[in-house]
N, C-alpha and C positions, 0 to 999 in steps of 0.2 A: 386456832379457835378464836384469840382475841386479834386483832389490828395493830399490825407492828408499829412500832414507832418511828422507823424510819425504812425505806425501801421499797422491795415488792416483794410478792409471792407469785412462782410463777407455777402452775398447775396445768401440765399438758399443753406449755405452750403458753397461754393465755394467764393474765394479771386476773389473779386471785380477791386481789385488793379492792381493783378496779369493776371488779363482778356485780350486777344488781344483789341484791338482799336476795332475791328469790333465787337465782344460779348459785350461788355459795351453796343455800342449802341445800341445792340439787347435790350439789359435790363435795359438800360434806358426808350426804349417806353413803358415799362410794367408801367412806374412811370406818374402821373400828375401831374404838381405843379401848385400853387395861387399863385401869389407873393405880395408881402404886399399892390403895389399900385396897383392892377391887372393887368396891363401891357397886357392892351390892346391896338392893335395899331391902332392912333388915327384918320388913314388917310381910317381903314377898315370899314366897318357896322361889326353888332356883327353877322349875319352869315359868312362873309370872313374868321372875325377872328376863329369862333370856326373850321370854314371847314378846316383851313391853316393844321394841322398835320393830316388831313384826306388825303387832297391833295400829302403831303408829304409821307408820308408811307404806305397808303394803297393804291390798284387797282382799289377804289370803282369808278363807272363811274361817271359824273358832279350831275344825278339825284340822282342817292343810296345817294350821298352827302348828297346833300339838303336836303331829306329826317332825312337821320341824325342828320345834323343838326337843323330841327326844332325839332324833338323829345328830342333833349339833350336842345333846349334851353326851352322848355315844363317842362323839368326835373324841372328846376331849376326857374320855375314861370315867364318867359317869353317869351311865345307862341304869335307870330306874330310879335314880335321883330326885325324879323329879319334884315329890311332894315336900320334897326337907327346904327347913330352912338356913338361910345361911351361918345360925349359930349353932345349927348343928352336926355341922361339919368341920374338917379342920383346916385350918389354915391356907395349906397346900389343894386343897381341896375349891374351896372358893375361890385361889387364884383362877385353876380350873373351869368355874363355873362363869367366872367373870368373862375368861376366853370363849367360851361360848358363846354368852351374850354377844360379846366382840366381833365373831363371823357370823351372827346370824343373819346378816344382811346380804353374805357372799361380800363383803368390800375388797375393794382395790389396793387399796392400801392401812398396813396394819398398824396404830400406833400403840408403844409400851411405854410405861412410867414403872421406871424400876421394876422390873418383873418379880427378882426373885425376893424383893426387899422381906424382911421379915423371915424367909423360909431359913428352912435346916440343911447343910450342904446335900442330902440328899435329894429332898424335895425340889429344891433350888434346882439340881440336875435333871429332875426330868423334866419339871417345868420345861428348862433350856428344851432338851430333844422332842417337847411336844410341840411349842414353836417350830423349831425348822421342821420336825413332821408335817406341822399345818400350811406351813408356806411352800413346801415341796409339792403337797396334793394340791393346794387349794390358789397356788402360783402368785398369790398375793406379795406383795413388797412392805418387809418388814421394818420400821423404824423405830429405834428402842433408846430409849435414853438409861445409861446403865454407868457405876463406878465398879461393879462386878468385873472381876478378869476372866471367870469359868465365864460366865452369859456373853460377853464380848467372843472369848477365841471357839466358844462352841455356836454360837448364832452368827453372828455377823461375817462379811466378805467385805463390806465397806463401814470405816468410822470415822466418822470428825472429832476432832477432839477442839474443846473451848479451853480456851487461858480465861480466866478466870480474873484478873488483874486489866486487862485490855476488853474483856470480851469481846473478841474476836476468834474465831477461826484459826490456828496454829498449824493445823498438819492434816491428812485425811489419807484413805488408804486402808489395802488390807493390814488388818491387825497384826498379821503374825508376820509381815514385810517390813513395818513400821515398826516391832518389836529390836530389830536389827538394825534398821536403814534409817529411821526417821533424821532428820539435820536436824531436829528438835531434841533437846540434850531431855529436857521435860517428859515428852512421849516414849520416846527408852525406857526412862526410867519407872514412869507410871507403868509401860507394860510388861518391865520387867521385875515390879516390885514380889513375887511371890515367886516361889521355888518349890511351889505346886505342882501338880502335874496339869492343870488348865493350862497355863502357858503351854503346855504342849501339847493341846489339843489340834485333830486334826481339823481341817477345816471341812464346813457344813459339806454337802454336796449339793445343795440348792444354789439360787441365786436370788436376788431382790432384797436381802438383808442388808441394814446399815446400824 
């Protein structure tokens, strides 16, 4: 979203960086994002909000909307939701609704900011299994930034991990390969800090997550 400081972005090929103002924002709507506190706005019902980039960027007429948007809020386990507002629902719920706005574009690729932040380990978990649900159907490629071990070994097939002292890039890799094998004494131990049963989680059956 902002202008690195230093490098490229490389997007299908092609410098991201380097892109007019008008192709970015082409290739931006191909992207959804969650944001950590879902950032929904708080003055809409959760239909306004998912319709809001329907409204914006596509030709659909008021009804094709609507339509839309009950199907994407259906997606995502709440169906008839439509006229509440976001403080009146809970928590787990909102992230919810947030993911819906997120596909409502059908995007390419999905970004997450903390997914499960704030939730209760249960909610947390289904969160996780509605993600890789939606990237299963919907084939999209997941990108999540996460310090969650459950949302890493139950979403992800691929993860970078950053040092934090360097920022830099340290390791990358399936999780649960990396839990074992990484040459990084650090990423072991990060992915083996809990004696949970997440660490032993199977992995997704999809693909495109990171």
């Amino acid at each position: 979203l902002l202008a690195p400081a230093a490098g490229d972005i490389l997007y299908d090929g092609s410098s991201f960086v380097g892109a007019s103002a008008q192709a970015r924002d082409a290739i931006r709507r191909t992207w959804g994002i969650s944001y950590q506190t879902g950032g929904m706005f708080s003055a809409m019902t959760l239909a306004e909000n998912v319709a809001l980039p329907l409204q914006l960027y596509t030709p659909y007429s008021s009804s094709e909307i609507a339509d839309i948007v009950a199907y994407k809020l259906a997606l995502v386990g709440l169906a008839g939701y439509q006229e509440y507002y976001p403080s009146e629902i809970s928590g787990g719920m909102n992230k919810r609704a947030a993911l819906a706005r997120a596909i409502a574009l059908d995007p390419e690729i999905l970004f997450f900011d903390e997914p499960s932040a704030g939730l209760d380990p249960i909610s947390s978990r289904l969160l996780d299994d509605l993600i890789v649900e939606l990237q299963q159907s919907t084939g999209a490629t997941v990108v999540m930034v996460t310090h969650e071990l459950a949302s890493i070994f139950a979403i992800a097939t691929n993860s970078v991990y950053l040092d934090a002292a360097s920022r830099t890039m340290i390791d990358h890799g399936d999780p649960r390969y990396l839990r074992d094998h990484s040459e990084q004494a650090v990423v072991r131990q990060f992915l083996n800090r809990s004696n949970g049963a997440e660490a032993k989680t199977e992995p997704p059956r999809g693909s495109g997550n990171e």
